[in-house]
ROSE-4610 file (N, C-alpha, C; in Angstrom, 1 decimal, always signed):
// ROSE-4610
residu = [X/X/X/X/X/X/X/X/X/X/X/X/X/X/X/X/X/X/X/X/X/X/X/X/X/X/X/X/X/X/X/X/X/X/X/X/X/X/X/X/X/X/X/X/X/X/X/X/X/X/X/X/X/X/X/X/X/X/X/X/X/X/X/X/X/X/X/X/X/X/X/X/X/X/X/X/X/X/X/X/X/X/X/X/X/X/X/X/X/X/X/X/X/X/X/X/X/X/X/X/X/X/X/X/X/X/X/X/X/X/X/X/X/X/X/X/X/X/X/X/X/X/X/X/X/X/X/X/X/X/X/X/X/X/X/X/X/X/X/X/X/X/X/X/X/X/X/X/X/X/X/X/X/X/X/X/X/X/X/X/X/X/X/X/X/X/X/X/X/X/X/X/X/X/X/X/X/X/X/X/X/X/X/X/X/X/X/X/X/X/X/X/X/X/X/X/X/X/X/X/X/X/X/X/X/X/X/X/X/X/X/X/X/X/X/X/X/X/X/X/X/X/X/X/X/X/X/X/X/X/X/X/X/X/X/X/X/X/X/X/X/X/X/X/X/X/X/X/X/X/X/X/X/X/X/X/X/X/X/X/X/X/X/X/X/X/X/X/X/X/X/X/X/X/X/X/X/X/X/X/X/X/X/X/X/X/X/X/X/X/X/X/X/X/X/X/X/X/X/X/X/X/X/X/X/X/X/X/X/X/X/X/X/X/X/X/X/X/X/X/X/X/X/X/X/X/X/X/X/X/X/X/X/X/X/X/X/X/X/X/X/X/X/X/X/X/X/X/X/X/X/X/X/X/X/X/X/X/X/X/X/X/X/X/X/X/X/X/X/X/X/X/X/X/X/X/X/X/X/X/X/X/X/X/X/X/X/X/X/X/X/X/X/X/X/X/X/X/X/X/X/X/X/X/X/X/X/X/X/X/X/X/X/X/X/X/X/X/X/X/X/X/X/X/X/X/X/X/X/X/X/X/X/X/X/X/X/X/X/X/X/X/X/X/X/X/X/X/X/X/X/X/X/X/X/X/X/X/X/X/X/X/X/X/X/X/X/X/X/X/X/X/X/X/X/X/X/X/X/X/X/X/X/X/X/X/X/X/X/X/X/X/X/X/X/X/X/X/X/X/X/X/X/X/X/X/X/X/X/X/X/X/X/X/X/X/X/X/X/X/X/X/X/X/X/X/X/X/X/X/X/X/X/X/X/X/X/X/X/X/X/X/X/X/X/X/X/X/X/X/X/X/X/X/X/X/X/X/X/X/X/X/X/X/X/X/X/X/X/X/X/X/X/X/X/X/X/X/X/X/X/X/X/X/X/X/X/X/X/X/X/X/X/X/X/X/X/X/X/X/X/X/X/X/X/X/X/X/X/X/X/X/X/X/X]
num = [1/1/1/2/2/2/3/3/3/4/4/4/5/5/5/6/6/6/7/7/7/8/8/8/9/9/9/10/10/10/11/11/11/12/12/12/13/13/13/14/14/14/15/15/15/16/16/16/17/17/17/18/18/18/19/19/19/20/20/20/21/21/21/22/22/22/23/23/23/24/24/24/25/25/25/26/26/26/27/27/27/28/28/28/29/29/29/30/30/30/31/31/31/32/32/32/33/33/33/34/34/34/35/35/35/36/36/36/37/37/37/38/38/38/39/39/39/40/40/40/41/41/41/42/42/42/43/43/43/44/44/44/45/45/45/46/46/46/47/47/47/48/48/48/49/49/49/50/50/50/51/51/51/52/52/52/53/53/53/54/54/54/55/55/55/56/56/56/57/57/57/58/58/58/59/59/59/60/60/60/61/61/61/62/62/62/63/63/63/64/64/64/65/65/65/66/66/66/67/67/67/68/68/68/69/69/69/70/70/70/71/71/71/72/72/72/73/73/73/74/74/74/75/75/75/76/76/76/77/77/77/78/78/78/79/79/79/80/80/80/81/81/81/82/82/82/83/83/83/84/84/84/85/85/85/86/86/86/87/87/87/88/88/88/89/89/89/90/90/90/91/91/91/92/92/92/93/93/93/94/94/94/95/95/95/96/96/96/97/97/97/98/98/98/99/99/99/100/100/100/101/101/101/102/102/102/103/103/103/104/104/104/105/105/105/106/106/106/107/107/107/108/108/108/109/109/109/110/110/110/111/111/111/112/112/112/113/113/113/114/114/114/115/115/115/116/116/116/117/117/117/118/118/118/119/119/119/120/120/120/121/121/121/122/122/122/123/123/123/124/124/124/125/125/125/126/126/126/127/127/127/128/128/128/129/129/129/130/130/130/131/131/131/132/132/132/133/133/133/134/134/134/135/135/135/136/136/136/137/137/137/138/138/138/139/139/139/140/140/140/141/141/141/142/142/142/143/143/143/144/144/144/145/145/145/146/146/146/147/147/147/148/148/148/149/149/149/150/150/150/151/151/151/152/152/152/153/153/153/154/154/154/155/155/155/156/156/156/157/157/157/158/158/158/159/159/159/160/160/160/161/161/161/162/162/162/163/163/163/164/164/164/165/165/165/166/166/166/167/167/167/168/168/168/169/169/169/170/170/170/171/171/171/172/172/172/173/173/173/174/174/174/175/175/175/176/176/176/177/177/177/178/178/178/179/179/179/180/180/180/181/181/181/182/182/182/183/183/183/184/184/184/185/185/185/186/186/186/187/187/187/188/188/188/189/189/189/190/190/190/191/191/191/192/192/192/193/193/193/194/194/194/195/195/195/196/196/196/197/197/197/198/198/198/199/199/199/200/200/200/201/201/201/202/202/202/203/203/203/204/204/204/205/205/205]
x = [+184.5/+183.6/+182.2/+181.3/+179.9/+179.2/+178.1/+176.9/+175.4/+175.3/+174.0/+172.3/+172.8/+171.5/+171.8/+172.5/+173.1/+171.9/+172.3/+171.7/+170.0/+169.6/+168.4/+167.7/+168.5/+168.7/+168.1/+169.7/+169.4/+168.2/+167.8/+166.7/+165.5/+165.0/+163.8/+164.2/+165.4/+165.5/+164.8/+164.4/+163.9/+162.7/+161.9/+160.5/+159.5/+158.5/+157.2/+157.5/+157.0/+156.8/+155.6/+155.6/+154.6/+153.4/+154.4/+153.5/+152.5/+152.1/+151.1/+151.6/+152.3/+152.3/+152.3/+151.7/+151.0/+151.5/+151.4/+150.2/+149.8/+150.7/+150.8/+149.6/+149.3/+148.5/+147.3/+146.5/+146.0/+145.4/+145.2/+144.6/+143.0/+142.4/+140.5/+140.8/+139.8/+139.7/+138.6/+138.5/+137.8/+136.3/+135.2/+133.8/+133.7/+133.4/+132.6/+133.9/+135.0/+136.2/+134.9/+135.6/+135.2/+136.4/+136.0/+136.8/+136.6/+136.6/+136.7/+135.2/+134.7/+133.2/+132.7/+131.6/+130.7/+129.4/+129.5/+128.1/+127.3/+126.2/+125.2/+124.0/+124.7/+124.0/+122.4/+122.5/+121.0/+120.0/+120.7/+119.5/+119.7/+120.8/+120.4/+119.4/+118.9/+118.0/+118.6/+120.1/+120.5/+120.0/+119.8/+119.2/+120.1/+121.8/+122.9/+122.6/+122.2/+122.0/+123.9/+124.5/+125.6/+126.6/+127.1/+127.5/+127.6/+126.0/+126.1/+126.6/+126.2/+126.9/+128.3/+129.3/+130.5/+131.3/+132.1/+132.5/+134.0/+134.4/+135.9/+135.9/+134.7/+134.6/+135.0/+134.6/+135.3/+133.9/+133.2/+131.9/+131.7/+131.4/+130.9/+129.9/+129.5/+127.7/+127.6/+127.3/+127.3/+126.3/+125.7/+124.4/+124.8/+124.1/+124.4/+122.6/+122.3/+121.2/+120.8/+119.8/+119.0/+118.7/+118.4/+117.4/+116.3/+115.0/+113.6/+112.9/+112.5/+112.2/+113.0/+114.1/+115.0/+115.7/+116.1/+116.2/+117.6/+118.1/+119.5/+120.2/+121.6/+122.2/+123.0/+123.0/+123.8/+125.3/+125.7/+127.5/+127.2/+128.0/+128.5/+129.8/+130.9/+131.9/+133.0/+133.5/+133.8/+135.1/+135.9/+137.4/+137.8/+138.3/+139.0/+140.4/+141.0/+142.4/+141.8/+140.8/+139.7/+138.9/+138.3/+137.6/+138.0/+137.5/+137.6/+137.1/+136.5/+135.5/+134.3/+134.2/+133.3/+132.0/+131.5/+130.2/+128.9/+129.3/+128.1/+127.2/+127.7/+127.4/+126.4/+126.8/+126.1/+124.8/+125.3/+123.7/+123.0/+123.4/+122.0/+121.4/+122.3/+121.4/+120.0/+119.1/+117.3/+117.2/+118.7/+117.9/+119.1/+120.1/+121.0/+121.9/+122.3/+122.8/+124.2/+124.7/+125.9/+126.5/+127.9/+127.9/+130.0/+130.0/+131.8/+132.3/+132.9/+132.9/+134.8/+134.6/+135.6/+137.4/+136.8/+138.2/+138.9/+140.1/+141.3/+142.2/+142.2/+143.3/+142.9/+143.8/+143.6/+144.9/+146.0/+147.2/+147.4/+147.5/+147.6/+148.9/+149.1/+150.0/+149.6/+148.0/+147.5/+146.3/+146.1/+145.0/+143.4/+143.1/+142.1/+141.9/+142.9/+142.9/+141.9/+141.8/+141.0/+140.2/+139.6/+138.1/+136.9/+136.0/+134.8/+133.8/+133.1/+132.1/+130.7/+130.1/+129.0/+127.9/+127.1/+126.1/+124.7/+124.1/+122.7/+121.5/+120.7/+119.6/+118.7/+118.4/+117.5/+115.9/+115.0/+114.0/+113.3/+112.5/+112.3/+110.8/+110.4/+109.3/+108.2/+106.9/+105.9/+105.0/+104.2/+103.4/+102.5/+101.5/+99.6/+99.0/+98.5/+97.8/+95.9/+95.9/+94.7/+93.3/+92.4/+91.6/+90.8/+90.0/+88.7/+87.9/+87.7/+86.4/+86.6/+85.6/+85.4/+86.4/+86.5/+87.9/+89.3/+89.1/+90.9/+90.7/+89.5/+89.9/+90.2/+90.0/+90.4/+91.8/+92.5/+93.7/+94.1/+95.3/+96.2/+96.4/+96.2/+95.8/+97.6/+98.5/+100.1/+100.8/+101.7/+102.7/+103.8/+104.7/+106.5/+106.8/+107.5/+108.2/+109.2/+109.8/+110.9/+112.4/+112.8/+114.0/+114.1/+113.6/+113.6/+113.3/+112.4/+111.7/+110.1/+109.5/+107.9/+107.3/+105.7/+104.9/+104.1/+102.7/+101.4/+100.6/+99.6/+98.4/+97.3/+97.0/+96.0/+94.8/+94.1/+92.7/+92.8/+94.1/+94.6/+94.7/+95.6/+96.2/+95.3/+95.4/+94.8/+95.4/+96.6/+97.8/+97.7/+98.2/+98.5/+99.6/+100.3/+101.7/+102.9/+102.8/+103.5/+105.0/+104.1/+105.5/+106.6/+105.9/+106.9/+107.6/+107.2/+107.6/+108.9/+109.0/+109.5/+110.8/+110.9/+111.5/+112.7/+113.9/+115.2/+115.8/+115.5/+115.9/+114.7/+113.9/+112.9/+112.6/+112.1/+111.9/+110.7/+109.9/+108.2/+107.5/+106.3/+105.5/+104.1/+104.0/+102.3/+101.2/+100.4/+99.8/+98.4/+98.1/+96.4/+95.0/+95.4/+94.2/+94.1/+95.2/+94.9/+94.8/+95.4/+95.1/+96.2/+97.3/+98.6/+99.6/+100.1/+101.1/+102.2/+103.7/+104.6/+106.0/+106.7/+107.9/+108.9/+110.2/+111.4/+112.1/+112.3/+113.3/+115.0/+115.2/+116.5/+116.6/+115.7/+116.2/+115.9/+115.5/+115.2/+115.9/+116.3/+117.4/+116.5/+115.6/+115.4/+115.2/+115.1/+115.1/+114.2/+113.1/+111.7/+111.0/+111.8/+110.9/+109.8/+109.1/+107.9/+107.3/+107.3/+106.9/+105.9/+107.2/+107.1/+106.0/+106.3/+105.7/+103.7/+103.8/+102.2/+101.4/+100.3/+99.0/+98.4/+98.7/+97.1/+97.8/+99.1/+99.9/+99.5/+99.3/+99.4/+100.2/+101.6/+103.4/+103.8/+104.1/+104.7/+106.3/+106.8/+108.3/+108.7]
y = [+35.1/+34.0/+34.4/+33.3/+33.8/+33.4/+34.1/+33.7/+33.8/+33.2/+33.1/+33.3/+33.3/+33.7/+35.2/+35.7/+36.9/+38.2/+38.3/+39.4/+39.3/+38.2/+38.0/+38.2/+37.9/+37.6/+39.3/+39.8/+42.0/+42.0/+41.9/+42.2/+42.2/+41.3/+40.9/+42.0/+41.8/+42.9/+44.2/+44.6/+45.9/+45.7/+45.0/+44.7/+44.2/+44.4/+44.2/+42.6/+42.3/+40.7/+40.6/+39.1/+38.1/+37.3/+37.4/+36.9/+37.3/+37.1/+37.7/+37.8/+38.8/+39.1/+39.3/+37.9/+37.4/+37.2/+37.1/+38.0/+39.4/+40.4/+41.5/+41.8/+41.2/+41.5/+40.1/+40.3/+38.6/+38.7/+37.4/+37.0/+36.6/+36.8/+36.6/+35.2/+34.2/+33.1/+32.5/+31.9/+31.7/+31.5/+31.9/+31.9/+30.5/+29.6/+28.4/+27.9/+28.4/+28.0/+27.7/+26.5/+26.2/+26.3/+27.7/+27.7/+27.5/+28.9/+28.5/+28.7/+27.7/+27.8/+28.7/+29.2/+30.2/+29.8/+29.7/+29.0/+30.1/+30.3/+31.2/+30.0/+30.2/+30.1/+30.3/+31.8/+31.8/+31.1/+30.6/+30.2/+28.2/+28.0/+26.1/+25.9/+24.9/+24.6/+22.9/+23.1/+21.9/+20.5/+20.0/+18.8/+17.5/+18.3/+17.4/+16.7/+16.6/+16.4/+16.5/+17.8/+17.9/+17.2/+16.7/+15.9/+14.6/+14.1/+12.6/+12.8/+13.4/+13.2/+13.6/+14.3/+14.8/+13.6/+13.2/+12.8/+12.0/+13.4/+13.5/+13.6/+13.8/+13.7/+14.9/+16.2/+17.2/+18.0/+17.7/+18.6/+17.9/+18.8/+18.3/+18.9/+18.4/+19.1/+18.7/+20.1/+19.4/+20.1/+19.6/+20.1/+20.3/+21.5/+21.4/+21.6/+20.8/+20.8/+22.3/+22.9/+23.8/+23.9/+24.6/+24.5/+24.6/+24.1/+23.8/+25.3/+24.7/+25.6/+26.2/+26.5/+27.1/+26.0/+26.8/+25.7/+25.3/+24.3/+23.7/+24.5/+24.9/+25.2/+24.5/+24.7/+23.8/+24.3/+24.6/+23.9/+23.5/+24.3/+23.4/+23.8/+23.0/+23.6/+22.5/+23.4/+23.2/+22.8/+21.8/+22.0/+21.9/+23.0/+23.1/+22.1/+21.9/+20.8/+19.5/+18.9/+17.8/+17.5/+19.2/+19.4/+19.0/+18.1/+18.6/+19.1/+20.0/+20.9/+20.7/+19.6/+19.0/+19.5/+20.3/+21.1/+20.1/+19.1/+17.7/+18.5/+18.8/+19.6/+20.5/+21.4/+22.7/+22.1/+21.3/+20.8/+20.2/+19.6/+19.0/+19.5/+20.6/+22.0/+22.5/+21.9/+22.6/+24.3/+24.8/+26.4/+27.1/+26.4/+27.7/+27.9/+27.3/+28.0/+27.9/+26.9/+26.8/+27.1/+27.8/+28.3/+27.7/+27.5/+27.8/+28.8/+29.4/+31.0/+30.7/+31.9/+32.0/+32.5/+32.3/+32.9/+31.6/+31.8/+30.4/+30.7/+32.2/+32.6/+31.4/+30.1/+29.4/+28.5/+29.4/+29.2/+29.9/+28.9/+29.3/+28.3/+28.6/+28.1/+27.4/+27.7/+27.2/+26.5/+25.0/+24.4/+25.2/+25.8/+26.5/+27.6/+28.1/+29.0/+28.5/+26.9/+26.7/+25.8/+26.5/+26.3/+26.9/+26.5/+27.4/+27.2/+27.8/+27.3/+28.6/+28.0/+29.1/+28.4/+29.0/+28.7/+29.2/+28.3/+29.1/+28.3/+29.0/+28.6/+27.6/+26.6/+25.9/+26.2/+26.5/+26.7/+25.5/+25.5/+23.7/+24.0/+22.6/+22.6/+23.1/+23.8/+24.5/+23.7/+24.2/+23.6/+23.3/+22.6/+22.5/+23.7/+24.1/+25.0/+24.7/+25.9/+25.5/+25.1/+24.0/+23.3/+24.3/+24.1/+24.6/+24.2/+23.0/+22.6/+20.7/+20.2/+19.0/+18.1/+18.0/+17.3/+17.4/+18.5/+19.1/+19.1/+18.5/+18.8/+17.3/+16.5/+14.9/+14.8/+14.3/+13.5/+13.2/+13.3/+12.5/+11.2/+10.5/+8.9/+8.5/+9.5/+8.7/+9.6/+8.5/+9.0/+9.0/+10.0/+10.0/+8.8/+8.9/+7.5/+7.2/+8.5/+8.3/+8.1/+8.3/+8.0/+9.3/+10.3/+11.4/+11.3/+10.5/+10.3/+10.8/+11.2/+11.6/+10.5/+10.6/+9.8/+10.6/+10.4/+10.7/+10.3/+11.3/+10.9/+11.2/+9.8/+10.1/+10.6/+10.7/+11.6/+13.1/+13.4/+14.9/+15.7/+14.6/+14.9/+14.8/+16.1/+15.9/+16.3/+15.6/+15.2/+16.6/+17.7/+18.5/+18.6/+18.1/+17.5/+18.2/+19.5/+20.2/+19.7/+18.7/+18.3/+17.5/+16.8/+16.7/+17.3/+18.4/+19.6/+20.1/+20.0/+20.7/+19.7/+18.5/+17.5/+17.8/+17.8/+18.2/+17.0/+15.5/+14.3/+13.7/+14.2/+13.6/+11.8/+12.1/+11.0/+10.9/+11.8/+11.5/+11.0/+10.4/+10.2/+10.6/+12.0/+11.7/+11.8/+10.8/+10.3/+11.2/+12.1/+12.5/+11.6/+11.3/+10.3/+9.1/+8.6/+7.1/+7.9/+9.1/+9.7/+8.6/+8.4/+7.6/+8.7/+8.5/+9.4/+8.4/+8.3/+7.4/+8.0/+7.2/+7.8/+6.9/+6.9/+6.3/+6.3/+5.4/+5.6/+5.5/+5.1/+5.1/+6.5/+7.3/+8.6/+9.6/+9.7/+10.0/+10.8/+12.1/+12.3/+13.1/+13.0/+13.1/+14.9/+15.6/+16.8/+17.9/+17.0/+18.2/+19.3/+19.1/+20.0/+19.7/+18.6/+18.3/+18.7/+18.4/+19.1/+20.2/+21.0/+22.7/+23.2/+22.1/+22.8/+22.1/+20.8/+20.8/+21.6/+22.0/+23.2/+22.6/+21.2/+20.5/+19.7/+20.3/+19.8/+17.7/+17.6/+16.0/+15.3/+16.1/+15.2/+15.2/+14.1/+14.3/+13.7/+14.1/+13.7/+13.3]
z = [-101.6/-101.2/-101.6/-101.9/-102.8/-102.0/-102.0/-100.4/-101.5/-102.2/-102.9/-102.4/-101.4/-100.8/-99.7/-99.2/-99.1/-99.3/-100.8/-101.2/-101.0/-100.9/-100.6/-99.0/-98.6/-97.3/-96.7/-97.4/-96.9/-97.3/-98.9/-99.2/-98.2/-97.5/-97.0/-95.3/-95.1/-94.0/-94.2/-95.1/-95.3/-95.7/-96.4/-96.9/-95.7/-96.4/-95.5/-95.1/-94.2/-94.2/-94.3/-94.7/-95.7/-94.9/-93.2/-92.4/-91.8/-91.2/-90.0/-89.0/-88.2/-87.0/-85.8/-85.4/-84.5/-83.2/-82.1/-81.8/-81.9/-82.3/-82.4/-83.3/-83.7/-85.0/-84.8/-84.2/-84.1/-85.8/-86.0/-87.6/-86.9/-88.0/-87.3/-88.0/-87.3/-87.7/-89.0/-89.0/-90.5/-90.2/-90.9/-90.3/-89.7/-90.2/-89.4/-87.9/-87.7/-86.9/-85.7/-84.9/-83.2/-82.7/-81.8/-80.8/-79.6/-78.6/-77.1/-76.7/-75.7/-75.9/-74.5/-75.3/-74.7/-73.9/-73.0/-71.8/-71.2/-71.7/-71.0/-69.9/-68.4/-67.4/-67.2/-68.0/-67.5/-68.6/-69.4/-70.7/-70.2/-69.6/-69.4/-68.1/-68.6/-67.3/-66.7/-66.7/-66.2/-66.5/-67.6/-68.3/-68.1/-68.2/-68.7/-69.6/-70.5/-72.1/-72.3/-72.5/-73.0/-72.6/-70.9/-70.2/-71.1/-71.4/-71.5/-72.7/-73.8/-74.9/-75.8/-74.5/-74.8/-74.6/-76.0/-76.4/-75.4/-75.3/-74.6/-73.0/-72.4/-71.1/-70.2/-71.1/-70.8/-70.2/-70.0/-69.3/-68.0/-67.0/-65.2/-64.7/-64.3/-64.0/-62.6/-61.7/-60.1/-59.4/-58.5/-58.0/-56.7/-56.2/-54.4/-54.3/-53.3/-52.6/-52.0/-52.1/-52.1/-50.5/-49.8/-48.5/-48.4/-47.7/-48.0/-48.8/-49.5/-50.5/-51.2/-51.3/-52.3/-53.3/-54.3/-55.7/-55.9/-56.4/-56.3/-57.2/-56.8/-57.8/-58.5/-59.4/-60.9/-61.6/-61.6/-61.6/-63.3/-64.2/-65.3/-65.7/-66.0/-66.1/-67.8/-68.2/-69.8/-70.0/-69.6/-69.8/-70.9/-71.4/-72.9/-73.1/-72.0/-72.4/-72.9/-72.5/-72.8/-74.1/-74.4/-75.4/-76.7/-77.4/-79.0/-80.0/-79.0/-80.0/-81.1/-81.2/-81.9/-82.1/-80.9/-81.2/-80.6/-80.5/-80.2/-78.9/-78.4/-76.6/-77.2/-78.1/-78.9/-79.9/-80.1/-80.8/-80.4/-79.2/-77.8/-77.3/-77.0/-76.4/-76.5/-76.4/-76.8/-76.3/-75.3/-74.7/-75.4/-76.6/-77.3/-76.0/-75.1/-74.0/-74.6/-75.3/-75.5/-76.8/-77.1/-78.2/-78.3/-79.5/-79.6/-80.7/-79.8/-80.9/-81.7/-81.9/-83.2/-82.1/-80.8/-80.3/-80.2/-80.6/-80.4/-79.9/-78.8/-77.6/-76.7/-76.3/-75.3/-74.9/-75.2/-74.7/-73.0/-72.1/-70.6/-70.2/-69.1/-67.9/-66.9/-66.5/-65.5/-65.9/-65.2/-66.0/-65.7/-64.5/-64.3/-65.5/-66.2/-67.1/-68.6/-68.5/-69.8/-69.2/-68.1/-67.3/-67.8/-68.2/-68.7/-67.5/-67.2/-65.9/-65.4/-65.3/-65.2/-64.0/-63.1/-62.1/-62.4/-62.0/-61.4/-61.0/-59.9/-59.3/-60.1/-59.9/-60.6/-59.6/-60.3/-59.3/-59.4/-57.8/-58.0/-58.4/-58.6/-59.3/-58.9/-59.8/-59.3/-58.9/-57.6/-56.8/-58.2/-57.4/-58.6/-57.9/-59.0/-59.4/-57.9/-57.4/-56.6/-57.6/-56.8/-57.8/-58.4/-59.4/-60.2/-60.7/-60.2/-60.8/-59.6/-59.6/-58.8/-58.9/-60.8/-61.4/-60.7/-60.7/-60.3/-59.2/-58.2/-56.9/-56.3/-57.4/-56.9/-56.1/-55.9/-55.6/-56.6/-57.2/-58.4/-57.3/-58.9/-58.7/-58.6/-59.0/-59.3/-58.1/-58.0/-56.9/-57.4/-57.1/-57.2/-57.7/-58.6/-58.5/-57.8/-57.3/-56.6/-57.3/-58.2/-59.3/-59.9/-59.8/-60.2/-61.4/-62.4/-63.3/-63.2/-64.2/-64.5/-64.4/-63.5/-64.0/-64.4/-64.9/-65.5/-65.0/-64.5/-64.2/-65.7/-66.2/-67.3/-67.2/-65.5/-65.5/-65.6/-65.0/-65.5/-67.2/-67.2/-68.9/-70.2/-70.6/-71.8/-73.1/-73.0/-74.2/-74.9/-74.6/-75.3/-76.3/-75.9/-76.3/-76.1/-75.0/-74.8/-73.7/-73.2/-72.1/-73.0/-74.1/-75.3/-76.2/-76.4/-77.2/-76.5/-75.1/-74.2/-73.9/-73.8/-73.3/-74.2/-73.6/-74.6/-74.7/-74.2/-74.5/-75.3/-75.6/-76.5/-76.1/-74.3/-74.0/-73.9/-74.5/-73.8/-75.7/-75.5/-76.7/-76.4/-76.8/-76.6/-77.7/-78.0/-78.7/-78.9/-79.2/-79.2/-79.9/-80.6/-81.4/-80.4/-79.4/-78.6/-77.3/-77.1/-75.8/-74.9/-75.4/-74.8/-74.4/-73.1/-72.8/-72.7/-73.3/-73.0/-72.5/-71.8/-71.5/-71.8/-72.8/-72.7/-71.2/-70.7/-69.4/-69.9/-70.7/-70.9/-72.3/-72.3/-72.7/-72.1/-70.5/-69.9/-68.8/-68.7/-67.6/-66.9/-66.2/-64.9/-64.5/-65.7/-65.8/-65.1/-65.0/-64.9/-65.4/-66.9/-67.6/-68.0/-68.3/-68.6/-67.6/-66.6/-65.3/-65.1/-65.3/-65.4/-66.5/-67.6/-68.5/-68.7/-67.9/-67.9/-67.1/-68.1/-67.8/-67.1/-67.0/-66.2/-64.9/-64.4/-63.2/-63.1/-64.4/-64.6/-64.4/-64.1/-64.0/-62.7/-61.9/-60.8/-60.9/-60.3/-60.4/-59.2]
């Protein structure tokens, strides 16, 4: 009886194989690959930027209230079963917090297993600065608005344009030649980095 493939067959019994190994041998993945994503805690300042714009609904963002004077903590957590890697999350990012690296071990058993999640303190916002001069010793003419949105006080501000520089939804416009400070409300999440970052404590939230 003829077995035409036989001799072939022994053959490869003895030779190297052609494959890769794997897992035994993991294969590195190819430079630009998105894989499992990498969340540095200490570099987000909780914007949710990446929330609103993930695609797949795979990001959660959760806050626990703080005790008087102490700063809320923030909760972000990454479900890879969800994810399609797309990277959209990673390029909203204004602090680099988020990254998708080249690992594609993300075969589990348990759904917590392709949980990504990281915490940390949000510090609340900085008091004003004690006055210095008659100016600074006024009363800001603006109050909270209460929505967790910025207002501006325009006798404060003197448009540096840093609270826009700073804004990672690029909801603020500040004008120097008209001395206009503007704010998108519907690009607006409520963040308080402008905040933080005016010199002349012009922004109340």
């Amino acid at each position: 009886m003829d077995f035409p493939f036989a001799r072939e067959a022994i053959s490869k019994l003895f030779s190297k194989s052609s494959c890769n190994m794997y897992p035994a041998v993991p294969s590195e993945a190819a430079q630009n690959y998105r894989g499992r994503i990498a969340y540095r805690a200490d570099k987000c300042i909780g914007c949710g930027m990446c929330e609103r714009v993930c695609a797949g609904g795979a990001i959660t963002r959760t806050i626990e209230k703080g005790e008087d004077g102490q700063g809320d903590k923030v909760t972000l957590t990454f479900d890879l079963g969800s994810c399609t890697f797309c990277a959209t999350c990673a390029d909203f990012c204004s602090r680099h917090a988020i990254t998708l690296t080249r690992d594609y071990h993300m075969i589990a058993t348990k759904e917590e297993d392709l949980l990504v999640s990281g915490s940390f303190i949000k510090a609340p916002p900085k008091k004003p600065a004690a006055p210095t001069s008659e100016k600074s010793a006024e009363a800001s003419n603006v109050k909270p608005r209460g929505d967790g949105k910025p207002a501006c006080d325009e006798s404060r501000c003197v448009h540096c344009t840093l609270c826009a520089k700073k804004c990672p939804a690029d909801a603020l416009t500040v004008d120097r030649a008209a001395k206009t400070w503007t704010l998108d409300e519907d690009k607006c999440i409520g963040c308080g980095t402008c905040a933080e970052a005016c010199p002349k404590n012009a922004i109340v939230i």
